[in-house]
C-alpha positions as CSV (number, residue, x, y, z in Angstrom):
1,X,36.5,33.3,55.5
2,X,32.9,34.4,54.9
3,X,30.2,32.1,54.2
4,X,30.0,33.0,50.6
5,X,33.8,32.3,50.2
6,X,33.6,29.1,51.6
7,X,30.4,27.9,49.9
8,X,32.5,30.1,46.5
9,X,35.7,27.5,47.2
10,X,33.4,24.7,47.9
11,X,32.0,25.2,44.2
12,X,35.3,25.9,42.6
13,X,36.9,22.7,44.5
14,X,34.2,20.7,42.7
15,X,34.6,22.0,39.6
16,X,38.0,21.4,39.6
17,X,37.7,18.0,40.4
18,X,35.1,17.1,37.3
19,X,37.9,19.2,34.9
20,X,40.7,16.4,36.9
21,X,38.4,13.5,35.9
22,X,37.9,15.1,32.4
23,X,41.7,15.9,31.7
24,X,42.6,12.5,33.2
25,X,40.3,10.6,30.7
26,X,41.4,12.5,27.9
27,X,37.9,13.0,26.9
28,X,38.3,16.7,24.8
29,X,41.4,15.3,22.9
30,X,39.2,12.1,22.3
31,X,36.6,13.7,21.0
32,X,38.4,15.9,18.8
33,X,40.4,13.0,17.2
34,X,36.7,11.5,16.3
35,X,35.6,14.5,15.3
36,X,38.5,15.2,13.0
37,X,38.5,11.3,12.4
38,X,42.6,11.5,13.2
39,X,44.2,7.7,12.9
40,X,46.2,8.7,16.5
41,X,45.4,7.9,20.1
42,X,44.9,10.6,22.3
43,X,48.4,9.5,24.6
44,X,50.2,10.4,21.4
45,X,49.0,14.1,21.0
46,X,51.3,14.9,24.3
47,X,54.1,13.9,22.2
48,X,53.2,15.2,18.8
49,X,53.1,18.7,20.5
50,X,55.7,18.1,22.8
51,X,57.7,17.1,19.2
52,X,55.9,20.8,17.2
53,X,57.3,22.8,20.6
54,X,60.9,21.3,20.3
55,X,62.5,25.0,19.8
56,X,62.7,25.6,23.7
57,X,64.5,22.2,23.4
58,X,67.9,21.1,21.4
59,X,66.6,17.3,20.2
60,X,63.7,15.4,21.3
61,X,64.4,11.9,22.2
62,X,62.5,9.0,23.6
63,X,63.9,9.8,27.1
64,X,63.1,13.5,26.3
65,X,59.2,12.2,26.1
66,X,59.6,9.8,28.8
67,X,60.7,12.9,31.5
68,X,58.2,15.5,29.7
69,X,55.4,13.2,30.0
70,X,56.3,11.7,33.2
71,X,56.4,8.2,31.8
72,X,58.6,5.3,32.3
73,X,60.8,4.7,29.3
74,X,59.4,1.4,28.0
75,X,56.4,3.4,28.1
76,X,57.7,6.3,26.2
77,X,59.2,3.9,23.6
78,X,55.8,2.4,23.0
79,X,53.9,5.7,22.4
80,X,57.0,6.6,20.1
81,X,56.7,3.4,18.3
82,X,53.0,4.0,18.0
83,X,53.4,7.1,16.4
84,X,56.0,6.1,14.4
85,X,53.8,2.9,12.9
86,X,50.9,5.6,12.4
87,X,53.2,7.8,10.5
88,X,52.7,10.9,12.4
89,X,56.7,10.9,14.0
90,X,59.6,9.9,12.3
91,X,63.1,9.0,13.7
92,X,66.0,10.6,12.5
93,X,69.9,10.8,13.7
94,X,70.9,13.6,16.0
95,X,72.5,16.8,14.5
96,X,75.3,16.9,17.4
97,X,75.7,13.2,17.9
98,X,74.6,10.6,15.0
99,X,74.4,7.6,17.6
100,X,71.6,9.3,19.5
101,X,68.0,8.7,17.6
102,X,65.5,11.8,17.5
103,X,62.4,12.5,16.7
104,X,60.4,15.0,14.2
105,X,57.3,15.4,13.1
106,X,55.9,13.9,9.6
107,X,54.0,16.2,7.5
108,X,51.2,14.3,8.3
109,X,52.0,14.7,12.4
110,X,52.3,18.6,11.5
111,X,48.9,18.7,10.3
112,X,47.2,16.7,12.6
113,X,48.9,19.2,15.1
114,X,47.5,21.8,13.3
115,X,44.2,20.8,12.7
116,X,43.6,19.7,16.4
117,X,45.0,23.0,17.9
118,X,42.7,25.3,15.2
119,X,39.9,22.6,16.1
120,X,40.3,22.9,19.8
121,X,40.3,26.4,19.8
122,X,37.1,26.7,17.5
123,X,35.4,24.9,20.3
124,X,37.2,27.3,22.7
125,X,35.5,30.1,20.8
126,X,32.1,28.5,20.8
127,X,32.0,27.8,24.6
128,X,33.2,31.2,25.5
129,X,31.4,33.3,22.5
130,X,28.4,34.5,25.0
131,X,31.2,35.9,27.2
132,X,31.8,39.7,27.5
133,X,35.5,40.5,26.9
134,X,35.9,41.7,30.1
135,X,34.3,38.6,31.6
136,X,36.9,36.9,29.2
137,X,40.2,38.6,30.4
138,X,38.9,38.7,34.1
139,X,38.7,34.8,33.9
140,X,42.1,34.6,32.3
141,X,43.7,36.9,34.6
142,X,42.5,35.0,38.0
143,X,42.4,31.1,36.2
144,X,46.2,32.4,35.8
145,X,46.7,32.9,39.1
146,X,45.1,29.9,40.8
147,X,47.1,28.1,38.9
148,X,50.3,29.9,39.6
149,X,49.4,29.2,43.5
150,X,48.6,25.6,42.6
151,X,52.5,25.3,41.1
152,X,54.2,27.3,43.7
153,X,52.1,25.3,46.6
154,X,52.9,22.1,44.5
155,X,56.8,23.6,44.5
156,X,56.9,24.3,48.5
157,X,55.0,21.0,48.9
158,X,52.4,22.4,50.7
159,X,50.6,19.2,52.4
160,X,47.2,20.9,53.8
161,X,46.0,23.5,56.0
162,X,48.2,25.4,57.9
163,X,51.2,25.0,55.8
């Protein structure tokens, strides 16, 4: 590797690691929700878009969030029961089996969904507006990639150099 690779992967490596400490702390979907002054806490967006995107999936359930999310199930419940008490997600009885509980989206939840996403990407749009469109697709094209090595070295377990 070069010495303007490595000093390029030194740079990227701490890039990533400020966007890690910003997606961990939650801290665009924060300040959307005070920007759109949304009565929600951030933890419940996961599931309000995990509910919207429930097409790829047959029922949503609280053990549906708990796996999706990567929660423990009390912890799941609590962000459901959160929601729910907010009035953004509603439980309902399953289609196929009427014992199982589900979950759905109020109207409210639906727009709050809505607004965020067409909020988020407005401020998408303002932070990338100076950019060329070719600047744009070349840094979708190769952010796509990283992280496509990032989930197949995550997949093989890759556990450092020389791997």
């Amino acid at each position: 590797m070069s010495s303007a690779s490595a000093q390029a992967t030194i740079v990227i490596d701490r890039i990533m690691q400020d966007l890690r400490k910003s997606i961990a702390r939650r801290e665009l979907g924060r300040m959307i929700i005070e920007q759109l002054d949304l009565d929600i806490e951030a933890s419940a967006l996961d599931i309000l878009f995990l509910v919207e995107g429930k097409p790829e999936l047959d029922e949503v359930t609280v053990g549906t969030v708990a796996e999706r999310l990567g929660v423990d199930p009390s912890r799941a419940s609590r962000l459901v029961a959160d929601a729910v008490s907010r009035g953004v997600l509603k439980r309902v009885a399953s289609q196929a089996d009427a014992r199982r509980i589900c979950l759905e989206l109020t109207d409210k939840g639906a727009d709050y969904a809505r607004r965020f996403r067409t909020h988020k990407l407005k401020l998408f749009a303002e932070a990338l507006g100076g950019w060329s469109e070719a600047d744009l697709v070349q840094f979708s094209a190769l952010f796509e990639r990283f992280s496509q090595w990032v989930s197949e070295a995550r997949t093989r377990n890759l556990s450092g150099p020389g791997n």
